[in-house]
DRENDO-1510 file (C-alpha; in Angstrom, 1 decimal, always signed):
<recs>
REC; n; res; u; v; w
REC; 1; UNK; -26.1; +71.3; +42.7 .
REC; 2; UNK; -22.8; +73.1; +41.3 .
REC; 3; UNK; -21.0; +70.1; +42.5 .
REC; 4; UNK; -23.1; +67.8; +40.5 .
REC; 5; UNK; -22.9; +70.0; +37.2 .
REC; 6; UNK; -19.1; +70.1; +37.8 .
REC; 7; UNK; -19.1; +66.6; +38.0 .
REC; 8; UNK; -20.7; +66.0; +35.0 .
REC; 9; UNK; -18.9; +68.4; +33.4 .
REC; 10; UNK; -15.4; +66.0; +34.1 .
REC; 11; UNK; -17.1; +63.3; +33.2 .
REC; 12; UNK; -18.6; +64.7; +29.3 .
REC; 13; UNK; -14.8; +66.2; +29.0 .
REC; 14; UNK; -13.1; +63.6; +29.9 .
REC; 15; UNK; -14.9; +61.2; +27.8 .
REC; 16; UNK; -14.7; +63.5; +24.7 .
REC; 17; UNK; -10.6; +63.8; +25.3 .
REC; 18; UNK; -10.1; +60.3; +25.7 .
REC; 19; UNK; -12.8; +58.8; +22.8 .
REC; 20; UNK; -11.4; +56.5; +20.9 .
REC; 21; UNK; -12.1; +57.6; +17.1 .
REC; 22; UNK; -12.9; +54.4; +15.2 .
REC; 23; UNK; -11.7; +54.1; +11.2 .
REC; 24; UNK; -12.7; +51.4; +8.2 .
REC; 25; UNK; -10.1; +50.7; +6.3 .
REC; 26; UNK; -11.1; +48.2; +2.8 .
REC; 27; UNK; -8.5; +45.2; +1.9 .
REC; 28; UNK; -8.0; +43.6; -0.8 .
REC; 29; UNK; -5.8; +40.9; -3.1 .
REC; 30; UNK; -3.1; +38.8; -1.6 .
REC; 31; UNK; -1.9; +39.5; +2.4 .
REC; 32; UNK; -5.1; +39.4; +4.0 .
REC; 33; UNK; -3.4; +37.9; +7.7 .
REC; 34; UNK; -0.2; +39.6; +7.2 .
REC; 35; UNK; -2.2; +43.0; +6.7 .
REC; 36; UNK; -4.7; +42.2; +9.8 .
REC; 37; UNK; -1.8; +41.2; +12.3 .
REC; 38; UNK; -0.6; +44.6; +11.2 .
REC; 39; UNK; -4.1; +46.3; +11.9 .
REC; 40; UNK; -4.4; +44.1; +15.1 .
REC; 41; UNK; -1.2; +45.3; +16.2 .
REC; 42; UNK; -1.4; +49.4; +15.8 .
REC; 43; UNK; -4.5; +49.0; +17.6 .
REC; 44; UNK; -3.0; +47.3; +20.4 .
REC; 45; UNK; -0.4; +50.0; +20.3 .
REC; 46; UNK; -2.3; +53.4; +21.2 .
REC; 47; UNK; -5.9; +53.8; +22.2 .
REC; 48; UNK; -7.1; +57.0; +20.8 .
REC; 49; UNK; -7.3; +55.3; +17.3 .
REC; 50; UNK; -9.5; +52.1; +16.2 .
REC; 51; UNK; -9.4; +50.3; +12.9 .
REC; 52; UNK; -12.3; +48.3; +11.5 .
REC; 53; UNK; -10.5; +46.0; +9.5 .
REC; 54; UNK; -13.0; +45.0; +6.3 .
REC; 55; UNK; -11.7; +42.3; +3.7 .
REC; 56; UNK; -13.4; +43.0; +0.5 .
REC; 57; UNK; -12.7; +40.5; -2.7 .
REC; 58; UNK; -13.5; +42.0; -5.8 .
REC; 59; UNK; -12.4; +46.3; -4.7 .
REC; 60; UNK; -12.8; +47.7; -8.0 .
REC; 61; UNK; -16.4; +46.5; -8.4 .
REC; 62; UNK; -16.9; +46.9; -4.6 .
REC; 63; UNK; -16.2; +50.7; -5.2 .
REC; 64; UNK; -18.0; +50.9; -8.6 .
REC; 65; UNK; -21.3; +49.7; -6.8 .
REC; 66; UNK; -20.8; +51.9; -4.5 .
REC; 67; UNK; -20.2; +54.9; -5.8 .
REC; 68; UNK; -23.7; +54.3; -8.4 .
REC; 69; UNK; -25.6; +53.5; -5.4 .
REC; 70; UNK; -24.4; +56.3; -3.2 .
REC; 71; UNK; -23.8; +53.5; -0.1 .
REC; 72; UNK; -21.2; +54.4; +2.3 .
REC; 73; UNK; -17.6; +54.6; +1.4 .
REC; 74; UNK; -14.7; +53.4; +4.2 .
REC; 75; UNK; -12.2; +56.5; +5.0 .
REC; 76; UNK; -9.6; +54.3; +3.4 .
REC; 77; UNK; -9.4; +51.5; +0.4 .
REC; 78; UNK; -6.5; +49.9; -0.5 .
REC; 79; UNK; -6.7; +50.5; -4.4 .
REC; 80; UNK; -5.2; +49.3; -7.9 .
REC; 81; UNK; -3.8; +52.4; -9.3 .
REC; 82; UNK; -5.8; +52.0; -12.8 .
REC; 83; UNK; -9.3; +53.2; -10.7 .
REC; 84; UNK; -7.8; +56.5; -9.5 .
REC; 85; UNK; -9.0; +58.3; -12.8 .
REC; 86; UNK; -12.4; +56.9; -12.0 .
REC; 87; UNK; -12.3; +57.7; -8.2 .
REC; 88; UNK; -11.2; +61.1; -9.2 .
REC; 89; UNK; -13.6; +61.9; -11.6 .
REC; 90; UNK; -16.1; +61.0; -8.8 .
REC; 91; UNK; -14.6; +63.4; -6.3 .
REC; 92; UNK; -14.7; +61.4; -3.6 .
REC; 93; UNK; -10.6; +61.2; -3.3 .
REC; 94; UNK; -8.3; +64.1; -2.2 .
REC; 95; UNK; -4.8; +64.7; -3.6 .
REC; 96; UNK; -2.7; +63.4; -1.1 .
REC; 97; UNK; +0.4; +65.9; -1.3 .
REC; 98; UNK; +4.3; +64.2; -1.9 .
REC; 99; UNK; +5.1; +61.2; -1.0 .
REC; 100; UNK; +9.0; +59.4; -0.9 .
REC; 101; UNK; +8.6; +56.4; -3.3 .
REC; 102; UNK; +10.0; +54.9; -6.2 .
REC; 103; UNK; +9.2; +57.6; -9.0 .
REC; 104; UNK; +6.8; +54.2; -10.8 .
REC; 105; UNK; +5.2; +54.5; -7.2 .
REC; 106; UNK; +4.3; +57.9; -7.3 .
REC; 107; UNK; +3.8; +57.7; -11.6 .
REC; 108; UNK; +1.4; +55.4; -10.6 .
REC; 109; UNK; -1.2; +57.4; -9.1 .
REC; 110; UNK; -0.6; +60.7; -10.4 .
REC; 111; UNK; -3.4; +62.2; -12.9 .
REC; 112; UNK; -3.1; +66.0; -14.2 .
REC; 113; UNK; -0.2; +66.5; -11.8 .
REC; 114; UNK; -1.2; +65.5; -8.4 .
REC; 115; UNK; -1.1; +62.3; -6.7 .
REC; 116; UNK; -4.5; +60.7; -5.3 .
REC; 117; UNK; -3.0; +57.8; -3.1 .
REC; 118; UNK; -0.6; +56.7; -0.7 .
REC; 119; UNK; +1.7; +54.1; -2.2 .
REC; 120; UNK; +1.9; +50.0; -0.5 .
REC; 121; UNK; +3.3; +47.7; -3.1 .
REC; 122; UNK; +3.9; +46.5; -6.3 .
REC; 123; UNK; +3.3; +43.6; -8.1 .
REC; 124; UNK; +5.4; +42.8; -11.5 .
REC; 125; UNK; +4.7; +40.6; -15.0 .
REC; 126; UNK; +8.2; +38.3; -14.7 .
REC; 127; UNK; +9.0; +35.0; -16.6 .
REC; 128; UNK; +8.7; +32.3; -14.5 .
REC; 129; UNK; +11.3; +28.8; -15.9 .
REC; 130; UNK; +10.6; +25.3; -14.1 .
REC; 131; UNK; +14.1; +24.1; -14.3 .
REC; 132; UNK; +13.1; +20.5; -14.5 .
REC; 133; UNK; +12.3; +20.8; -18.1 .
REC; 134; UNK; +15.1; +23.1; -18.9 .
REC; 135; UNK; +18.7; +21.8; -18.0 .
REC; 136; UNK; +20.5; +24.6; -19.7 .
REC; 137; UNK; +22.2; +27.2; -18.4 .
REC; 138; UNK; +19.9; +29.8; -17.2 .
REC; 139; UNK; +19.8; +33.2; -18.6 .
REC; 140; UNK; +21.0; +36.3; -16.8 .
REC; 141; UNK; +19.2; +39.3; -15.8 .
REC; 142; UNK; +20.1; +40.9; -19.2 .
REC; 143; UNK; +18.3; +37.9; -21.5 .
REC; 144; UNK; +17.1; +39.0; -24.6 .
REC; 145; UNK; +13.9; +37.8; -26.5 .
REC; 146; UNK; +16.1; +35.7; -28.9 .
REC; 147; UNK; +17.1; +33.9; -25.4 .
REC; 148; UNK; +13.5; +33.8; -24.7 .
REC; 149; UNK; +12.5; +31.9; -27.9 .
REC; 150; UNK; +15.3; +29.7; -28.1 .
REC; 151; UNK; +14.7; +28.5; -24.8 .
REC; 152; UNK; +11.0; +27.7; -25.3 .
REC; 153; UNK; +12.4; +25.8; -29.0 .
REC; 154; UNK; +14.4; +23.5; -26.2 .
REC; 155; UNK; +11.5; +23.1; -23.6 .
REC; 156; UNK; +9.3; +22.5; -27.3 .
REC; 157; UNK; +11.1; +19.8; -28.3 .
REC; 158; UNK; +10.9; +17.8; -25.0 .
REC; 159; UNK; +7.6; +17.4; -25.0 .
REC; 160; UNK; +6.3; +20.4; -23.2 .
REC; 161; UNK; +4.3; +24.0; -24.0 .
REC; 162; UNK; +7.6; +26.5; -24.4 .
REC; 163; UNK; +5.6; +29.4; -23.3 .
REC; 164; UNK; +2.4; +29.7; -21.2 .
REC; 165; UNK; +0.8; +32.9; -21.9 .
REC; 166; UNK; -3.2; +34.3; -22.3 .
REC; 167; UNK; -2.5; +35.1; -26.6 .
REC; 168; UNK; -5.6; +37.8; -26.7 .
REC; 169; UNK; -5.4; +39.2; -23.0 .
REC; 170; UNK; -4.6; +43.1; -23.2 .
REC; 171; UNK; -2.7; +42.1; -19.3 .
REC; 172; UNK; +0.1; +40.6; -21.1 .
REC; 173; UNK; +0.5; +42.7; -24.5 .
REC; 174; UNK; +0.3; +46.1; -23.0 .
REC; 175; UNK; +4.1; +45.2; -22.4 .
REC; 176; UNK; +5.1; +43.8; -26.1 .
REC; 177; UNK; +2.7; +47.4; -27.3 .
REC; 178; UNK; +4.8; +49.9; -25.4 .
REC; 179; UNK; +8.0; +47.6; -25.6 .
REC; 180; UNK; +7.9; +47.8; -29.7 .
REC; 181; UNK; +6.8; +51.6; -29.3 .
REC; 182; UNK; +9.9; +52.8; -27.5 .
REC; 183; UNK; +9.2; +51.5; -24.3 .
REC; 184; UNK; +6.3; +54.1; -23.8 .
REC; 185; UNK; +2.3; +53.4; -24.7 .
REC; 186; UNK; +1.9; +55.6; -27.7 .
REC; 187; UNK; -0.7; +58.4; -26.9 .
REC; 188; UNK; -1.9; +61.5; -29.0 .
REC; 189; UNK; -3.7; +63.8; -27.0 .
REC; 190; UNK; -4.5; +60.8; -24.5 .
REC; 191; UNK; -5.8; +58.3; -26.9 .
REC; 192; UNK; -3.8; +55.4; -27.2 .
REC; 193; UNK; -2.3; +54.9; -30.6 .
REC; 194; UNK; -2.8; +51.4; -32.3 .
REC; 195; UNK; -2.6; +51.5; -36.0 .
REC; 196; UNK; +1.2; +52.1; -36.3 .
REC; 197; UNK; +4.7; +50.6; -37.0 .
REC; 198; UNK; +5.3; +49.2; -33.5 .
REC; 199; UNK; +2.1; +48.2; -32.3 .
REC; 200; UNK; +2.3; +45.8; -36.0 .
REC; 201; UNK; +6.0; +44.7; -35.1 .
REC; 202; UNK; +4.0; +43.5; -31.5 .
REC; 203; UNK; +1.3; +41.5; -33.2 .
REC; 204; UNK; +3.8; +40.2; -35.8 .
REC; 205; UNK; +5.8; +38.6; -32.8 .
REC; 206; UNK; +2.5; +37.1; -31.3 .
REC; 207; UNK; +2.2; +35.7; -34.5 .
REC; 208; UNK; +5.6; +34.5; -35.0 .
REC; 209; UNK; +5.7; +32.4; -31.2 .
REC; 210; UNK; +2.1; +31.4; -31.6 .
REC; 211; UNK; +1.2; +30.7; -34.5 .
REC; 212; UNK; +4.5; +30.4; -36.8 .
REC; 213; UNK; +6.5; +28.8; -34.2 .
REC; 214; UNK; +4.0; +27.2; -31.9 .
REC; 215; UNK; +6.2; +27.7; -28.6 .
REC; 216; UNK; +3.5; +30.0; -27.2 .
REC; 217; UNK; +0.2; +28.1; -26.2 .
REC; 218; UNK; -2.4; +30.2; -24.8 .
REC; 219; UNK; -4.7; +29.2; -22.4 .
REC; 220; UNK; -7.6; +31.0; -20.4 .
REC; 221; UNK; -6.8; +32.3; -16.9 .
REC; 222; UNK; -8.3; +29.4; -15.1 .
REC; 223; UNK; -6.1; +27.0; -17.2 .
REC; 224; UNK; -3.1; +29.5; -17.3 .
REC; 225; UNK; -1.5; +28.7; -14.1 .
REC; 226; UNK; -2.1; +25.6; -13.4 .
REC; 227; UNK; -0.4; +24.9; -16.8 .
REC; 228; UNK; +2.5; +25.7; -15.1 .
REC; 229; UNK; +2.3; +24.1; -12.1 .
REC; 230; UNK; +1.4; +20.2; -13.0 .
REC; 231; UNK; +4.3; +20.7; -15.8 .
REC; 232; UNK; +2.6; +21.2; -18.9 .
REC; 233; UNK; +4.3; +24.2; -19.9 .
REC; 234; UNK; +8.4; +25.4; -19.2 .
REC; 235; UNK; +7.9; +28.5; -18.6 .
REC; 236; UNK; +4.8; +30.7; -17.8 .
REC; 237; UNK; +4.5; +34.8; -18.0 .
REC; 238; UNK; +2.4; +36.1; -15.2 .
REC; 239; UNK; +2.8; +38.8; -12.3 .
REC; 240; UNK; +5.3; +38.1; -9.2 .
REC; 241; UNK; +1.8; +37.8; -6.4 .
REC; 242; UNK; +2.4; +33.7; -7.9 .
REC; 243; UNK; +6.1; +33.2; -6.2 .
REC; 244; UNK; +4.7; +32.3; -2.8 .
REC; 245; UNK; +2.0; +29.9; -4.2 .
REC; 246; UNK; +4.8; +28.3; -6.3 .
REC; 247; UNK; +7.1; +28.1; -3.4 .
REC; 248; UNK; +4.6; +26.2; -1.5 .
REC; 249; UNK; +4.2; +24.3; -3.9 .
REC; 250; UNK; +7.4; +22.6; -3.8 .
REC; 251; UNK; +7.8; +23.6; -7.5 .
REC; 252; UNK; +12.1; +24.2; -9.0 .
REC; 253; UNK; +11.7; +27.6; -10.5 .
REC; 254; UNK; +13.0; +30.4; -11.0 .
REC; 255; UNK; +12.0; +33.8; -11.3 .
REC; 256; UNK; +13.7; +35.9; -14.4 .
REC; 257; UNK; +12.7; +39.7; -15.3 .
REC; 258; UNK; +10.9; +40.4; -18.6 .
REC; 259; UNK; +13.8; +40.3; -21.3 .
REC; 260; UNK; +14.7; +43.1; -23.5 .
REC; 261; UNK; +14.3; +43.8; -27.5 .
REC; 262; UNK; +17.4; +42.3; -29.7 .
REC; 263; UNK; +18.1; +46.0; -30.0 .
REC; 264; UNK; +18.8; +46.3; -26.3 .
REC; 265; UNK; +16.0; +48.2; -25.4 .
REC; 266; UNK; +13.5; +46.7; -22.5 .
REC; 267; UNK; +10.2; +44.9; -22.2 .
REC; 268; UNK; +8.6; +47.3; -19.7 .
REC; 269; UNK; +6.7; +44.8; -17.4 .
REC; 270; UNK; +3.6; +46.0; -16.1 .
REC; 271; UNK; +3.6; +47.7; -13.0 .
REC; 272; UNK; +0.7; +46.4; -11.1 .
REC; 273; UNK; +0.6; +49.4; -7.8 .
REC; 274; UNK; -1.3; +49.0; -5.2 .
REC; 275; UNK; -1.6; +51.9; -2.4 .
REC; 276; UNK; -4.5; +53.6; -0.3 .
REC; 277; UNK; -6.6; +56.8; -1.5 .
REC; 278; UNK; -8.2; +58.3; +1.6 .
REC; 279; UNK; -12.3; +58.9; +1.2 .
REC; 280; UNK; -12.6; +60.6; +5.2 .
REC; 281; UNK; -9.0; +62.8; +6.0 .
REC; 282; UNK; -8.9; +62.2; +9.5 .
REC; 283; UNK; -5.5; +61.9; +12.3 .
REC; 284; UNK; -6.7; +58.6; +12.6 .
REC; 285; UNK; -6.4; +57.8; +9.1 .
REC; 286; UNK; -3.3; +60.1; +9.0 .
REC; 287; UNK; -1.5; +58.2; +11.6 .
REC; 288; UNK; -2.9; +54.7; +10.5 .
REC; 289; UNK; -0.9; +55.7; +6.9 .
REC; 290; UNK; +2.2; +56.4; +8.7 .
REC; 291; UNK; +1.9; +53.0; +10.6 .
REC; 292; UNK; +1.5; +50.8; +8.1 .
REC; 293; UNK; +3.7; +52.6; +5.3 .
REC; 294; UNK; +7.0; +52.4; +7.9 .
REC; 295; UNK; +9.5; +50.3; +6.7 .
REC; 296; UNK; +9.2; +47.6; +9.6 .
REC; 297; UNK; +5.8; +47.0; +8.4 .
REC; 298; UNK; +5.8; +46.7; +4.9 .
REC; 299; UNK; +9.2; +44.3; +5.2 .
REC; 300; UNK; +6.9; +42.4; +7.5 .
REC; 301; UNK; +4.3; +42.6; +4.9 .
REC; 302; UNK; +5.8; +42.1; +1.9 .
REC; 303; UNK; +8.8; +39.6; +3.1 .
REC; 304; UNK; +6.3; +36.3; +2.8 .
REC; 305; UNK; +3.7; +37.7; +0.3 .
REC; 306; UNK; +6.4; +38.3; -2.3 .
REC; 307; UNK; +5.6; +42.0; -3.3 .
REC; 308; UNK; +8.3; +45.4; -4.0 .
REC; 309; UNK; +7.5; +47.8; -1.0 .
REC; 310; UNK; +7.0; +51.2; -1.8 .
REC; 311; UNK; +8.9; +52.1; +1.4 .
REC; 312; UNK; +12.6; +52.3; -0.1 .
REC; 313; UNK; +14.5; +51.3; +2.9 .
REC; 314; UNK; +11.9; +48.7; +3.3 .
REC; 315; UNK; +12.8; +47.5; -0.7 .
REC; 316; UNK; +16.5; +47.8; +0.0 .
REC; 317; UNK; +16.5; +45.2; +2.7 .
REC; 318; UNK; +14.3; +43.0; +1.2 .
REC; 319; UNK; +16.4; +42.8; -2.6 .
REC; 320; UNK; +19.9; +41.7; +0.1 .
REC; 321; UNK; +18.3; +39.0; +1.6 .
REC; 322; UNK; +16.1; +36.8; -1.5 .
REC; 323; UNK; +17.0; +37.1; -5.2 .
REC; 324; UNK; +13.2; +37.5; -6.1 .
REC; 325; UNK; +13.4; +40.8; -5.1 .
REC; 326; UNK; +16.4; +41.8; -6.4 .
REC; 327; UNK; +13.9; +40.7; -10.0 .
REC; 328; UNK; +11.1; +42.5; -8.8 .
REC; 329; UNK; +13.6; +45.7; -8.1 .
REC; 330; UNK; +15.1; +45.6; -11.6 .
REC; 331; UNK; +11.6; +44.7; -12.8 .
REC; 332; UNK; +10.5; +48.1; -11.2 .
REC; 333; UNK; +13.4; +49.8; -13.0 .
REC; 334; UNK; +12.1; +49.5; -16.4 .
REC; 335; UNK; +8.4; +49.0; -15.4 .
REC; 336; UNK; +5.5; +50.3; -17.4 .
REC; 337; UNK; +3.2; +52.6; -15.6 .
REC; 338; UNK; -0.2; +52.2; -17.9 .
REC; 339; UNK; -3.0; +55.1; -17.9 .
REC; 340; UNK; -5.1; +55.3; -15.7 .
REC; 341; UNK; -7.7; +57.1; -17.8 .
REC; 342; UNK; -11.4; +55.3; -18.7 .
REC; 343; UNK; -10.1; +55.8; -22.5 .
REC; 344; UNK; -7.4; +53.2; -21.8 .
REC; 345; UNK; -8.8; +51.3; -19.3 .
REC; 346; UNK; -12.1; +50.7; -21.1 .
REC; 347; UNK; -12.3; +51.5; -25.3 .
REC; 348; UNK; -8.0; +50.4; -25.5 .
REC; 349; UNK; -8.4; +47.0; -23.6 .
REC; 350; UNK; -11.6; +45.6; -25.5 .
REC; 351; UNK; -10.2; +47.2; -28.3 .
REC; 352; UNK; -7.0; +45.2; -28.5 .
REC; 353; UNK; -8.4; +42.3; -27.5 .
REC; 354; UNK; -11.0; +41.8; -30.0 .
REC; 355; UNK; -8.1; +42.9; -32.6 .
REC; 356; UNK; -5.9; +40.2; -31.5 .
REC; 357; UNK; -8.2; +37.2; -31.3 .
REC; 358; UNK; -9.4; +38.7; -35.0 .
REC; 359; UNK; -6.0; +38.5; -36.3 .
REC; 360; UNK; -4.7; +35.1; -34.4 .
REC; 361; UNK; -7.7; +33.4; -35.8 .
REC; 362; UNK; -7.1; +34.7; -39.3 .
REC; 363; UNK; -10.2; +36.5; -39.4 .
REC; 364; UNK; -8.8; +39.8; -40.6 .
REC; 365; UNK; -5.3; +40.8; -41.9 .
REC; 366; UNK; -3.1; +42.6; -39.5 .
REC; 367; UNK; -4.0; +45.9; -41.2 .
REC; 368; UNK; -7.6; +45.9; -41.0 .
REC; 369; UNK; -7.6; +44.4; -37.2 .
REC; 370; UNK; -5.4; +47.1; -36.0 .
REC; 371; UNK; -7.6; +50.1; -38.4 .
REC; 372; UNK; -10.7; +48.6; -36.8 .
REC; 373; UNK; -9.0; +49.1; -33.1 .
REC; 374; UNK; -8.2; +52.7; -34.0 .
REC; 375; UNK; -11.4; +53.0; -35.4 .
REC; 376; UNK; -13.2; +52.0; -31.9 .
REC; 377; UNK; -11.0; +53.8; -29.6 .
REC; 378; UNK; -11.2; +57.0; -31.6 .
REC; 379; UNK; -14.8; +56.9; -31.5 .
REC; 380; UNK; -15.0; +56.2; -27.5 .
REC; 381; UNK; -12.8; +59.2; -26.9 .
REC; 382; UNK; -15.5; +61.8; -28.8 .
</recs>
């Protein structure tokens, strides 16, 4: 009988020690087979440690549900970083401690002083110039946004839409707002500030390229891209997660960084983070982080999907071998880190957006759209 309990003893101890602990870890956006050949491969590399790999197409809504409904949550999401102040408030994500990154990396998904994710990538607004309908010379790194319109005047006059861009989509002026405010989205005790000198100068220039000018066309997100791609329009603004669909698409295009105010001063592109916030702290999840994070993997990750590495040797190698990088890396330089509060995210964006279609139109005078904005987000922030 003591050999028997013995015996069963070894066996219950033996299967606790060598259990392998299983993980669910939530993907989203562009990757998906680079990211699960990475997933496949750290579980063929060890056995205590299992992840359920879980593709999940619209995450910010998948976690919204969630979270109301008080379903199960994965022990790791990759997130965008404008839902940490949402996950936070929730309480349902853990600071994560330091973390070597770009200091836009770790800006990203800081709030009240700690940081609530791991950082993966980055994708980047850049200006995108099909170089059939522009024979000029091409503009350097250090273009200006007199270059900008005098090269959509030239693209204009053969034929073709000078500028692609969405004229009422808070995505795209969130860069011309902080760019005409100093480079920095002007806040007074956290609420955004709209009814001032350089959010005016912002929707004067709108004006000026759309409506004055007419080398801007806007078009509606389905529309956008494709605008660009069958030749409609010279040159497109959108984020950098397009270069590999345009490179498969046999387009001739190149890929510029935002360019700066006359004055010198830059056009902070938006800088679109992506990294994982951890729901269950485990050693699985712990050593799953430090797998995929390495700079082996996110080169192998990031090399065909055309995204800026948070991993810094990873982002070094990258920028040496393909100019597109080298745009995203100077892109990241000068990008804008937008708030990641509800305030921002929610009352500023429909805020701004309403103002700008009011004012394009000709439905109210710059001074009223803009008092009206203020008006709204003021009252969302009591």
């Amino acid at each position: 009988m003591k050999k028997i309990i013995l015996f069963i003893l070894v066996i219950t101890i033996s299967t606790l020690v060598f259990a392998t602990t299983d993980i669910t870890v939530w993907f989203s956006w562009e990757g998906q087979k680079e990211f699960q050949s990475l997933v496949n491969d750290f579980n063929a590399s060890q056995s205590n440690y299992h992840v359920n790999f879980v593709y999940i197409p619209d995450m910010t809504q998948k976690l919204q549900i969630s979270l109301s409904a008080g379903t199960a949550l994965p022990d790791v999401a990759l997130v965008r970083n404008d839902v940490i102040g949402m996950l936070a408030s929730a309480k349902d994500i853990t600071p994560v401690g330091s973390v070597d990154a770009l200091q836009a990396f770790t800006k990203s998904f800081e709030l009240n002083g700690k940081i609530y994710a791991y950082p993966y990538y980055a994708d980047l607004q850049v200006i995108y110039l099909n170089k059939k309908m522009y024979n000029g010379q091409i503009p350097g790194y250090n273009w200006t946004l007199s270059d900008l319109e005098q090269i959509a005047f030239k693209i204009k006059e053969s034929g073709h839409v000078g500028i692609a861009m969405t004229s009422s989509s808070s995505y795209f002026f969130n860069s011309f707002y902080a760019g005409f405010n100093g480079g920095v989205v002007p806040l007074k005790n956290g609420i955004p500030i709209v009814d001032n000198s350089g959010t005016m100068k912002a929707f004067e220039f709108y004006n000026q390229i759309f409506k004055v000018d007419k080398i801007a066309f806007s078009y509606n997100k389905s529309a956008l891209i494709e605008s660009f791609k069958t030749g409609k329009a010279g040159m497109l603004v959108q984020g950098s997660f397009l270069i590999p669909d345009f490179l498969s698409s046999k387009l001739d295009f190149v890929v510029l960084p935002y360019p700066n105010l006359d004055d010198g001063s830059p056009l902070p592109p938006t800088f679109d983070a992506k990294g994982f916030v951890v729901f269950k702290d485990s050693a699985a999840v712990k050593a799953f982080i430090d797998y995929i994070t390495s700079a082996k993997n996110e080169e192998y990750f990031c090399k065909p999907t055309y995204k800026l590495p948070a991993n810094i040797d990873a982002m070094h190698a990258l920028e040496n071998s393909d100019s597109s990088f080298k745009v995203l890396d100077i892109s990241a330089q000068k990008g804008l880190v937008l708030p990641t509060t509800t305030i921002f995210n929610d009352a500023y964006s429909n805020a701004i957006t309403t103002a700008l279609q009011l004012y394009l139109s000709g439905q109210m005078s710059l001074n009223e759209a803009l008092s009206k904005a203020q008006e709204y987000i003021n009252s969302q922030a009591k």
